[in-house]
C-alpha positions as a Markdown table, in Angstrom:
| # | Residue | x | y | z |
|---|---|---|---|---|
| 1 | Unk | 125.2 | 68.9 | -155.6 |
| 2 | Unk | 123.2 | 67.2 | -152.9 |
| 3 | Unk | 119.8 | 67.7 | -152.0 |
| 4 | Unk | 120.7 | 69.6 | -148.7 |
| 5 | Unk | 123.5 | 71.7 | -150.5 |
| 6 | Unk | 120.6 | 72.4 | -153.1 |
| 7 | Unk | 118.3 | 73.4 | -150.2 |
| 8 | Unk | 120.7 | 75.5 | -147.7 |
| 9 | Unk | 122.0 | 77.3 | -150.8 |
| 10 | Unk | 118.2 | 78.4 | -151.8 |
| 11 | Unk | 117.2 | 78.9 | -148.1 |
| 12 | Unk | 120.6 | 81.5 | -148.3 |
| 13 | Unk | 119.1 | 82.9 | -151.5 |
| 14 | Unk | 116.0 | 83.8 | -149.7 |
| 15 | Unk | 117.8 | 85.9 | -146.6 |
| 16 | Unk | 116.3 | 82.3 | -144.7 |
| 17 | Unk | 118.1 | 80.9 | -142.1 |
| 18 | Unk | 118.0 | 77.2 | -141.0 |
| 19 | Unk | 119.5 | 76.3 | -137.8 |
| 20 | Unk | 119.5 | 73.1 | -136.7 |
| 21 | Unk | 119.4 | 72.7 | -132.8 |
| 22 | Unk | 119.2 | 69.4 | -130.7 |
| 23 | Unk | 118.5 | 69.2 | -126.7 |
| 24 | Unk | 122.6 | 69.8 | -126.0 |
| 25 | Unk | 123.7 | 71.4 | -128.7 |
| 26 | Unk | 126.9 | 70.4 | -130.2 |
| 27 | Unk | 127.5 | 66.8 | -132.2 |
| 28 | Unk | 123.8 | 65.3 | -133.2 |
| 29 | Unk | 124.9 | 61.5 | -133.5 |
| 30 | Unk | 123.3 | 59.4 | -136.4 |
| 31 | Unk | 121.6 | 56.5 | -135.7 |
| 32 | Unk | 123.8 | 53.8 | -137.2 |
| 33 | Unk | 120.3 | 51.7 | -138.6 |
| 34 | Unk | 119.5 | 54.6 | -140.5 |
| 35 | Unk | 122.9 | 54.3 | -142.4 |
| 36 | Unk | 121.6 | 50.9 | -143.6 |
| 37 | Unk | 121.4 | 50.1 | -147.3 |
| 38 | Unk | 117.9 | 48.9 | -147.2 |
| 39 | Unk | 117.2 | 52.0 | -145.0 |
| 40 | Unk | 119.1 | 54.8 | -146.8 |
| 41 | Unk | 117.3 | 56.2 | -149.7 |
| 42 | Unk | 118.9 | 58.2 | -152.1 |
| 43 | Unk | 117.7 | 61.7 | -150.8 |
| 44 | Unk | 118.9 | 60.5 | -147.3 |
| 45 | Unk | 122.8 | 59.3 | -148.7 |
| 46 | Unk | 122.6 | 62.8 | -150.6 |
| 47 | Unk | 122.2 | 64.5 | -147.4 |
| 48 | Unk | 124.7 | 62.3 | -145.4 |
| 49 | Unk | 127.3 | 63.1 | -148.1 |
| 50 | Unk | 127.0 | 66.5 | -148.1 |
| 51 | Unk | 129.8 | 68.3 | -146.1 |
| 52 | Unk | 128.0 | 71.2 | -145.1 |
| 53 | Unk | 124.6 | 69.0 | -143.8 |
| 54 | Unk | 127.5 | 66.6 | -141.6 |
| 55 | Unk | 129.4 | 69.6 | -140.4 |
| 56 | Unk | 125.8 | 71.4 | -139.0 |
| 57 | Unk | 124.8 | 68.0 | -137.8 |
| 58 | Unk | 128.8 | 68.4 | -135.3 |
| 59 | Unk | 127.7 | 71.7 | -134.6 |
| 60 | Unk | 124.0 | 72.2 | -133.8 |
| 61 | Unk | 123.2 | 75.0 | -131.1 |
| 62 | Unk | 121.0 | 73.9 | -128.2 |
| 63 | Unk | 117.2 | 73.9 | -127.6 |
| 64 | Unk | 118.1 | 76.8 | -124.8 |
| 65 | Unk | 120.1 | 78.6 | -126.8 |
| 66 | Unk | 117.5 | 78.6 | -129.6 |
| 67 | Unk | 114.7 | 79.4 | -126.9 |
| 68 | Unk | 114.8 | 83.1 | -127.8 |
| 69 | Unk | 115.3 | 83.3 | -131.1 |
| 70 | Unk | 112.2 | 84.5 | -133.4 |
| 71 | Unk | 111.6 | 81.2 | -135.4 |
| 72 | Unk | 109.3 | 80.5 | -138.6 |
| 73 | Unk | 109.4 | 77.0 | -138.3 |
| 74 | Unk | 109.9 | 74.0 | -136.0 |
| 75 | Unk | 110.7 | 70.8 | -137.5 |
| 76 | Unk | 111.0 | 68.1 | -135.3 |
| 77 | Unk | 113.1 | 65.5 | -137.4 |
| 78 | Unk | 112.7 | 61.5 | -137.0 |
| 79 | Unk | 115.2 | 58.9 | -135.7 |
| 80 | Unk | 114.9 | 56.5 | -133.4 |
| 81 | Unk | 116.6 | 58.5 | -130.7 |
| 82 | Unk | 114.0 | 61.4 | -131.2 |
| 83 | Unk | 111.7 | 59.2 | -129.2 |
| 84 | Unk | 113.9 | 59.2 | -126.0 |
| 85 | Unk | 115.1 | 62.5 | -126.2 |
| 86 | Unk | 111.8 | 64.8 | -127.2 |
| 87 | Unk | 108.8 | 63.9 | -125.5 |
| 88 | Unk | 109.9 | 65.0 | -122.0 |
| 89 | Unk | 112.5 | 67.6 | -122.8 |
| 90 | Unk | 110.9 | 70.8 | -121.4 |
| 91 | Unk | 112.5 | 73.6 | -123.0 |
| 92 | Unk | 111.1 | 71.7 | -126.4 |
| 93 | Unk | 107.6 | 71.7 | -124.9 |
| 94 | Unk | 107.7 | 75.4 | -124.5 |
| 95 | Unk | 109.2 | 76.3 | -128.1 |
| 96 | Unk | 106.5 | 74.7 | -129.5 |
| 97 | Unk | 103.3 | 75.9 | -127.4 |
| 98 | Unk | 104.7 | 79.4 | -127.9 |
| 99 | Unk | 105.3 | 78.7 | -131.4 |
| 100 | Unk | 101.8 | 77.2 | -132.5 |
| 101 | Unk | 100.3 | 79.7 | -130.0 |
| 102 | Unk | 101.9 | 82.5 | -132.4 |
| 103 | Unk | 100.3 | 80.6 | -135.6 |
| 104 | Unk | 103.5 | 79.6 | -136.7 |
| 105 | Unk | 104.3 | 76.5 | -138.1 |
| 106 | Unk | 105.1 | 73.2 | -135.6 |
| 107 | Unk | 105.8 | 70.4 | -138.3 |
| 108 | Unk | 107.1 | 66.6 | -137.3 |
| 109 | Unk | 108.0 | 63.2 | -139.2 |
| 110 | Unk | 108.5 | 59.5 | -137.9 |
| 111 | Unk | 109.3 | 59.4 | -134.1 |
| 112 | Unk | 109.6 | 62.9 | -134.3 |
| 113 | Unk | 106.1 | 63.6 | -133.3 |
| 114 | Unk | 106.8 | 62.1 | -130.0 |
| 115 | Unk | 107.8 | 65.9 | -129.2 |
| 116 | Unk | 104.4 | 66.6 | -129.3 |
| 117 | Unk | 102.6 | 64.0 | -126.9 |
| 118 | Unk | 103.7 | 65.5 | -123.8 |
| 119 | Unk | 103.2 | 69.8 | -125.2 |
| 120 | Unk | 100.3 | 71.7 | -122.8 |
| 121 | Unk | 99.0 | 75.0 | -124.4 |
| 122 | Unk | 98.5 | 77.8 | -121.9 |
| 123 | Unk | 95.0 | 76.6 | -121.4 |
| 124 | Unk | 96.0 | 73.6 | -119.9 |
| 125 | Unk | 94.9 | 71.4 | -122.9 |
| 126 | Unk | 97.4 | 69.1 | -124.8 |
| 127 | Unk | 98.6 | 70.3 | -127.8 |
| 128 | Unk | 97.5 | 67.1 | -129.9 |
| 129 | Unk | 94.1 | 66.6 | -128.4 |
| 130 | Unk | 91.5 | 66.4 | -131.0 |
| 131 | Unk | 94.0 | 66.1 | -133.8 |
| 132 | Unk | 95.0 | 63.5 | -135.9 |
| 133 | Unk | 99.1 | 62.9 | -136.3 |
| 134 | Unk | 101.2 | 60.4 | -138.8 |
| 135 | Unk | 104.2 | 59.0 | -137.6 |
| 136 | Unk | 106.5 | 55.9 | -136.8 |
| 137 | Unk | 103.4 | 53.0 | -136.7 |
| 138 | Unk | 103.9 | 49.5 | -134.7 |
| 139 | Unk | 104.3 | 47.8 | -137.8 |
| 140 | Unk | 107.2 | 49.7 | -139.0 |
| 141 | Unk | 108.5 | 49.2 | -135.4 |
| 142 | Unk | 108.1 | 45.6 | -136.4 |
| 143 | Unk | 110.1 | 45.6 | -139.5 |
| 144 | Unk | 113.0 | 47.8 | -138.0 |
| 145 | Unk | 113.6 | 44.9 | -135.0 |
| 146 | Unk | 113.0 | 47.9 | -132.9 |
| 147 | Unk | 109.6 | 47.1 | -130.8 |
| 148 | Unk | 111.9 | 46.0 | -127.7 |
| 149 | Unk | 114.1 | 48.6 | -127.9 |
| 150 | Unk | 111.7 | 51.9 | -128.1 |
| 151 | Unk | 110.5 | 52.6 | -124.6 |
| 152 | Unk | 106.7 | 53.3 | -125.8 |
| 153 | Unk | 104.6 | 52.4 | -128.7 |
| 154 | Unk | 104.1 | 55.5 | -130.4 |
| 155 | Unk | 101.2 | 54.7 | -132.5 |
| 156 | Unk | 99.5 | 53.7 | -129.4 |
| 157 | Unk | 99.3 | 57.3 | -127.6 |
């Protein structure tokens, strides 16, 4: 069983549901880097061989149609692609100001935190001032041949 079978099945378990959304909705491409064998570590090639994770992945609602929903959690997954599409998308902004402004939970990895650079709270203030965030650094940029490619060095804002 892979790791996201393991995962969707205990979520079901729990009455949770995940949904996995994406700023259109519908297919969720994979970035074809990410599929590399020095990339792809064995959690990763679980996932992308699990049926049920690739069929939700050709399916995925939009960030609209998610933007009414009562949600637990945001997770703003990594890729490459994340850093194009999330920093200015603003129905994304406003999931997660209302989110973290209902104490919920607004979590990110890699490039993925590039959806939270450009977030106001109601106040005016940016979401990220005065906090400290991980993510994709230059030097992994480096290593990946990407630094040309990305349209902003993430580390640096």
């Amino acid at each position: 069983m892979s790791e996201f079978t393991h995962i969707y099945h205990s979520a079901k378990e729990q009455n949770w549901n995940i949904t996995i959304a994406s700023p259109k909705g519908d297919l969720t491409p994979i970035d074809p880097e990410s599929l590399q064998p020095l990339v792809l570590d064995k959690i990763s090639k679980q996932y992308y061989e699990s049926e049920i994770f690739i069929t939700a992945l050709k399916h995925t609602k939009s960030l609209f149609a998610v933007s009414e929903e009562v949600l637990d959690c945001i997770y703003l997954a990594g890729g490459h692609e994340t850093i194009y599409d999330f920093p200015d998308n603003i129905t994304l902004q406003q999931l997660i100001r209302d989110q973290y402004e209902q104490n919920k939970i607004v979590a990110a990895i890699c490039h993925g935190v590039g959806g939270l650079l450009n977030v106001k709270l109601s106040n005016g203030e940016y979401l990220i001032k005065g906090k400290a965030l991980t993510g994709f650094d230059w030097f992994e940029e480096t290593l990946a041949i990407r630094k040309r490619e990305v349209p902003f060095n993430l580390e640096a804002v």
